[in-house]
N, CA, C and O of each residue as an XYZ file, in Angstrom:
264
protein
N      83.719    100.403     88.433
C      82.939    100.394     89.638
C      82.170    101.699     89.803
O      81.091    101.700     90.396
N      82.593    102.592     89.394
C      82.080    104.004     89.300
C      82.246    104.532     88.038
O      82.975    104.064     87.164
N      81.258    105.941     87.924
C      81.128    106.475     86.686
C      82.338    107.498     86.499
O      82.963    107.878     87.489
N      82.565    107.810     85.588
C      83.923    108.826     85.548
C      83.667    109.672     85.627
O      82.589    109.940     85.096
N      84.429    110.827     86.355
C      84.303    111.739     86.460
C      84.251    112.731     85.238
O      85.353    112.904     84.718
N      83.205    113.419     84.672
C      83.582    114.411     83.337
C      84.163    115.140     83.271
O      84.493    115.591     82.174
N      84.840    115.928     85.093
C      85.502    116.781     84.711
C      87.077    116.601     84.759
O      87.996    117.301     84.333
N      87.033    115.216     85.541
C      88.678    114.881     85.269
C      89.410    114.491     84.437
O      89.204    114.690     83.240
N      90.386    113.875     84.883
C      91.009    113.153     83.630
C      90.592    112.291     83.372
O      89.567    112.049     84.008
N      91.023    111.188     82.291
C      90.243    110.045     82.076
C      91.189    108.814     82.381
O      92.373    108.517     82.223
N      89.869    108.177     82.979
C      90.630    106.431     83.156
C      91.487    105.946     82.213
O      91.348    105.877     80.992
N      92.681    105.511     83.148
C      94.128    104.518     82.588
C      93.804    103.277     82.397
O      94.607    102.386     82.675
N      92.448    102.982     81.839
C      92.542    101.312     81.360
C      93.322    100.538     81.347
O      93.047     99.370     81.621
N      94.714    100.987     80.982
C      95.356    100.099     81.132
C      96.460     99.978     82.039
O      97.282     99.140     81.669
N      96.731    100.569     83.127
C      97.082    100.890     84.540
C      96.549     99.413     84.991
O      97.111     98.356     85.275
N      95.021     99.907     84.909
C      94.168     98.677     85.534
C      94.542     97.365     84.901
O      94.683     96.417     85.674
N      94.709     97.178     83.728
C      94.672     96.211     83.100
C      95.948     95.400     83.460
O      95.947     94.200     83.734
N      97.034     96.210     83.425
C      98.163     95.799     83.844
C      98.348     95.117     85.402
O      98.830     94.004     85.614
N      98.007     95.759     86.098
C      97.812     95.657     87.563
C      97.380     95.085     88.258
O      97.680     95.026     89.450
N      95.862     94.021     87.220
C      94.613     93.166     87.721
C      95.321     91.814     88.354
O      94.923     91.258     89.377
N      96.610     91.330     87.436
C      96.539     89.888     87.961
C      97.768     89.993     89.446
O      97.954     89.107     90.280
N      98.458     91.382     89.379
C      99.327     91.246     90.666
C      97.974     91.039     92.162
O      97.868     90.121     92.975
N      97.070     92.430     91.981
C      96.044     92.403     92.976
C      95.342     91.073     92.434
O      96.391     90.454     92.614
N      94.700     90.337     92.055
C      94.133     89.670     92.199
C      94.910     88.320     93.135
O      94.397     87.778     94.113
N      96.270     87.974     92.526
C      97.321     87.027     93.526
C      97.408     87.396     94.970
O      97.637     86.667     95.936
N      97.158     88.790     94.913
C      97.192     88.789     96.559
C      95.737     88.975     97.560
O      95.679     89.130     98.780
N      94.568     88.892     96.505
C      93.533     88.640     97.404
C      93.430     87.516     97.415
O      93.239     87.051     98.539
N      93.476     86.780     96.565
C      93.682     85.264     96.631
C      94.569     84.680     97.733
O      94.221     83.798     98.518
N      95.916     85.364     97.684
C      96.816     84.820     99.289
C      96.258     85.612    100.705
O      96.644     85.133    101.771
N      95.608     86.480    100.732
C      94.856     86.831    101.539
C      93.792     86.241    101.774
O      93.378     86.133    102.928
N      93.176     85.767    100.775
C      91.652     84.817    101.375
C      91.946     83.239    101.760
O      91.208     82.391    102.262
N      93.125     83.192    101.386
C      93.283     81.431    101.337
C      94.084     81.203    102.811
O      94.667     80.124    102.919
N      94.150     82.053    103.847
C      94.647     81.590    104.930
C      93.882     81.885    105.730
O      93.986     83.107    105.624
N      92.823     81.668    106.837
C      92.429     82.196    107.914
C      92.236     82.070    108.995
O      91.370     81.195    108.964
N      92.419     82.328    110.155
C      92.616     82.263    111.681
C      91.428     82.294    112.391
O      91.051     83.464    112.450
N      90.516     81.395    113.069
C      89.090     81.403    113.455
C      88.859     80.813    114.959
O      89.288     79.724    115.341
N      88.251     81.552    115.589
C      88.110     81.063    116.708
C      86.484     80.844    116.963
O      85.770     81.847    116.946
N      85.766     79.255    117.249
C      84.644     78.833    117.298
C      84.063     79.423    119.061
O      84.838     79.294    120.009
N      82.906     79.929    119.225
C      82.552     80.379    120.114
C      81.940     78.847    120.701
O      81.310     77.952    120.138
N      82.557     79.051    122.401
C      82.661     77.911    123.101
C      83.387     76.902    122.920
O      83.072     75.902    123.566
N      84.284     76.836    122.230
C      85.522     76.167    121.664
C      86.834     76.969    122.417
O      87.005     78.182    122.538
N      87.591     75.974    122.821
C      89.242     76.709    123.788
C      90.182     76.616    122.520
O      91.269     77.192    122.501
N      89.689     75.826    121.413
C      91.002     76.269    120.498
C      90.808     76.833    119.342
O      89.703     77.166    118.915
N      92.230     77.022    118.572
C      92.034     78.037    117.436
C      92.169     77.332    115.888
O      92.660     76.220    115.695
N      91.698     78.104    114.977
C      91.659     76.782    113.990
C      92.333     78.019    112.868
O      92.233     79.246    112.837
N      93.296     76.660    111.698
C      93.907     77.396    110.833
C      93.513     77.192    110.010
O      93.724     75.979    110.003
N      92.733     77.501    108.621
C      91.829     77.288    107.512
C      92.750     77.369    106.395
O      93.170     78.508    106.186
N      93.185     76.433    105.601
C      93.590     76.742    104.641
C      92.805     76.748    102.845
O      92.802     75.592    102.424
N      92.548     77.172    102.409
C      91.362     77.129    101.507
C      92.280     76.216    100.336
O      91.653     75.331     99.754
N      93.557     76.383    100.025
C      94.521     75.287     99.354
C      96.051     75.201     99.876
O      96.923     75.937    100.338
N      95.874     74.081     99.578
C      97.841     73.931    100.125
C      98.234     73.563     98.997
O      97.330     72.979     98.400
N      99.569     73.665     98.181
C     100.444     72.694     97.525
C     100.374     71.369     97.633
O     100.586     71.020     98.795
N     100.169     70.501     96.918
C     100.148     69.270     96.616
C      98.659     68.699     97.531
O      98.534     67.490     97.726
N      97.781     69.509     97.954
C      96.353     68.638     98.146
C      95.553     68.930     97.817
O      95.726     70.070     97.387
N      94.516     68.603     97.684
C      93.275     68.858     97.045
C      91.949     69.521     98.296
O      92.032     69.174     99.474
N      91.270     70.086     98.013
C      90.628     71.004     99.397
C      91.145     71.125    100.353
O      92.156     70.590    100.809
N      90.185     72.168    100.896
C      90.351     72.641    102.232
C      90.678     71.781    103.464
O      89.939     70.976    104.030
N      91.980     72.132    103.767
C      92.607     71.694    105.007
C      92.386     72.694    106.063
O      92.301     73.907    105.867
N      92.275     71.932    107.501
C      91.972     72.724    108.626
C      92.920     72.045    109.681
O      93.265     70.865    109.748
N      93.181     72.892    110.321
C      94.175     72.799    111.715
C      93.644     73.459    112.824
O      93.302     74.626    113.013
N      93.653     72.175    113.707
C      93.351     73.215    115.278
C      94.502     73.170    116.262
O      95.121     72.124    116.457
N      94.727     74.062    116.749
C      95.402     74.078    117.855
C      94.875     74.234    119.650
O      93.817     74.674    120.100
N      95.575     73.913    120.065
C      94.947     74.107    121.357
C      95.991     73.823    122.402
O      97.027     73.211    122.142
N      95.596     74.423    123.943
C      96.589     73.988    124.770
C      96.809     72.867    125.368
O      95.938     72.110    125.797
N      98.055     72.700    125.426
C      98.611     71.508    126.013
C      98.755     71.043    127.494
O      99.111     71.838    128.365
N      98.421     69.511    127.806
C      98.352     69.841    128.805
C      97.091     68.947    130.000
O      96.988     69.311    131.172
């Protein structure tokens, strides 16, 4: 992402290399859940980008009861 520094030490390639697929699993479980609230809408919606055993995006709203 950046150029190396010449006067430091030098990049652990393989630090990174090692490391890519833990961070990558957790931006992935970080992007695949999200909490949204539609302006002019009273309820809240749960986005799931995949669930276990379905195929696309599932959505959930909640709202009050009542």
């Amino acid at each position: 992402m950046h150029a190396a520094n010449p006067y430091g030490p030098g990049i652990d390639y393989g630090f990174f290399d090692q490391r890519f697929p833990e961070w990558r699993a957790k931006v992935i479980n970080l992007l695949n859940c999200h909490l949204l609230r539609v302006p002019g809408d009273t309820g809240l919606y749960l986005v799931h980008m995949q669930e276990e055993g379905k195929e696309g995006v599932t959505c959930y709203k909640f709202g009050r009861m009542g």
